[in-house]
Structures are given as C-alpha cells and as structure tokens.
N, C-alpha and C positions, 0 to 999 in steps of 0.2 A: 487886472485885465492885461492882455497879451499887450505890446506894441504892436501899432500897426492896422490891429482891429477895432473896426469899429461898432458900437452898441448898439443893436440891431434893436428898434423901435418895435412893440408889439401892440397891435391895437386891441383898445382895451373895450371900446363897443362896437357892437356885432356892425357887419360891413349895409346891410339892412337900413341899419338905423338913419342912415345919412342919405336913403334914397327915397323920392317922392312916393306919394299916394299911388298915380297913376301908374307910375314903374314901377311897385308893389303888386297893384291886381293885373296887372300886362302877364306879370314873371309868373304868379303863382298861379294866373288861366291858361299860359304856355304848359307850365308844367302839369296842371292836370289836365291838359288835353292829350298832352306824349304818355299820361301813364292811361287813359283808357282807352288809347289807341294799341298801346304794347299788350295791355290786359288782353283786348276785346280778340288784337292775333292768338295770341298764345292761346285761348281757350279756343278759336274757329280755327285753329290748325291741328288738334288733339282727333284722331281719327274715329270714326261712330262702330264702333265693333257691329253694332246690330246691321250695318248697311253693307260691311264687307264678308264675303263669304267666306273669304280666308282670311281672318280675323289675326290669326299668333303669324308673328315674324317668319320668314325665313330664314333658317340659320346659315350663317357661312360654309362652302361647301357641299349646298343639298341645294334639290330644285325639287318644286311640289308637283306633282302629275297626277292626272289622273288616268289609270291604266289599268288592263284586262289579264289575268292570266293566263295565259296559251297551253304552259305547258308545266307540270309539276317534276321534278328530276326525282329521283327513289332511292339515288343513294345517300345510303346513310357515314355518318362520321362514326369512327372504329374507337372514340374518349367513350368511355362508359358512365362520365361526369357532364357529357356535352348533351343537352335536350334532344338535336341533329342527330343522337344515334339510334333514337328513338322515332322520330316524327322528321318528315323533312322539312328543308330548310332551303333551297334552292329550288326557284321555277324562272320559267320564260313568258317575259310580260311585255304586253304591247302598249307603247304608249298614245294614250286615245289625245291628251292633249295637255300643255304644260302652260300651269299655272303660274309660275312665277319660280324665280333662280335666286339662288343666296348668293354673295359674293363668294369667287375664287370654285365654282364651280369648276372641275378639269375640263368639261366638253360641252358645247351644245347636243342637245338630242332634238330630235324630230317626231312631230305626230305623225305615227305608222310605224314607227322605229322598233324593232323587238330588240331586247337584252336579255342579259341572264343578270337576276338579282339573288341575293342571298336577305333570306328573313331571319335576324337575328334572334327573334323569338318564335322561331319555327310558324311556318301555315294553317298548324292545327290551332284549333280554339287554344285559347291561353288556360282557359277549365281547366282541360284536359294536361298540356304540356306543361304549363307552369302554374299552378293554382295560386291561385294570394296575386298575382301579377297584376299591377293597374298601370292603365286602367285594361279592363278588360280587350282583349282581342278576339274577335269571332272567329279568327279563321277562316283561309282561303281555298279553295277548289279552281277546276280549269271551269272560264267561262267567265268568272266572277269579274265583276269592275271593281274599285276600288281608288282612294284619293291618298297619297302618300306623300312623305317626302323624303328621296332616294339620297344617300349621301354616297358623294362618290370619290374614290381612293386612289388616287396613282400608285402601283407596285414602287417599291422604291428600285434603285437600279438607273444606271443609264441608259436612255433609250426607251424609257415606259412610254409608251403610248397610251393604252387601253387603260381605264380605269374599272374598279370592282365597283360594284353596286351593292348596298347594304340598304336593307328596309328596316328601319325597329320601330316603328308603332303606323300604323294608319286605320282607314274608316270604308265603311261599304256605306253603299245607300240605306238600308236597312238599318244602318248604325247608328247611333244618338252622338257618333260624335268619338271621334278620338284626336287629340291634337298631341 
C-alpha cells in the first residue's frame, strides 16, 4: 500500500440490511408511487392520432395550409428529363387557412394571401406524370381546395427576401389521405 493512503472500508452487507421494517415499506411505497406516477405521464402525454386531424408532424421549414388553386402557369421547363416539361408544375394558390408552422419557417403567411408555388411532382395526377409514384397524387385544377405542406426556401444571396414555395405531396377532400 501507498504511504499515506488510507484502506478504504467496503461494506460488505447491502446498506438495506441495517434499516428498520417501517423505513423499508415507507422507501419502497415512495418509490412505487414515483414510478406509476412517471408511467401513468408518459403514457397520458403520447398524442391520440385518431383525435387530431393533423395527425404526422410538421417538418422544419414547412407550414400545413389548406389552400385553393386560383391559377395554373402553362409554362413548361425546356430538361426533356424534367416531368415540368411535360405537365405543369407551377400555380397560384390561395391560402384558405394555416394549420400549423414547422420550425424555421422563412415567413408568416396570411389567410387570403395568394403565392406562386411550385409542385414538385407536377399538378397532373401522379397516373399520368409519374406512374409507380406513392403515394398516389390526384392532381390539381383551378378551383380545387387542397391541404398541403408548403416548404419554403430563401434564394441564397444577400438580401433574399422572398422565399420559393415548393409542394411535394398533399390531399384534396375527396382524397383518402396523403401525408
């Protein structure tokens, strides 16, 4: 042994052993009262999908809206690889009302507010533009509602203001559902 140090004592029966009846069943009804209280949180804070409508997260950077199409643009993209040069890909949509914001969103927007979006997977049914594509897209017309969630892009550069608007999957009323 070193100088200087001394034999550190290790005990050798459980620290338990030396404490009464009553301060046995005190400690071990404290502690199972803290774990089915911890339990009983954690399961009544798990969210009921069946009760919210918009059930999947918001992702960072998108806000969910639900909005109308106004106006469909007709030009086509000149890639002869790109769906856009076939079917368009860009309309003016009005937002009827916003459902909720992911973090780091660029802007607030407003119900009433029109923008120009770009549909990544073009407006036309997905059939038609992209077959095999899921989940399925119906495809948008002027007029149509629809519940989306728009992600939006600052131009890089100094000085961006305006952010792009990209759509790549949403749902019509008539829809079973696209998330």
């Amino acid at each position: 042994m070193l100088p200087g140090v001394r034999k550190l004592s290790v005990l050798r029966e459980p620290l338990y052993k030396n404490m009464n009846t009553d301060v046995k069943r005190s400690t071990f009804g404290l502690l199972s009262a803290a774990l089915v209280v911890v339990a009983g949180s954690c399961i009544g804070s798990q969210p009921d999908d069946d009760l919210r409508p918009n059930a999947r997260e918001i992702n960072p950077g998108e806000v969910r809206v639900a909005s109308t199409v106004v106006s469909i643009d007709t030009v086509r993209s000149g890639r002869a690889d790109d769906p856009c040069a076939l079917y368009p890909c860009y309309a003016t949509i009005r937002i009827d009302s916003i459902l909720g914001y992911g973090s780091g969103f660029p802007r607030p927007l407003s119900p009433g507010e029109s923008l120009r979006a770009r549909f990544a997977f073009t407006l036309a049914p997905s059939a038609d533009a992209m077959p095999g594509y899921e989940p399925p897209l119906p495809g948008l017309e002027e007029g149509v509602s629809f519940q989306a969630d728009l992600r939006g892009h600052l131009a890089p550069g100094l000085g961006a203001r305006d952010p792009t608007f990209i759509v790549y999957n949403y749902r019509t009323e008539n829809d079973a559902g696209v998330d």
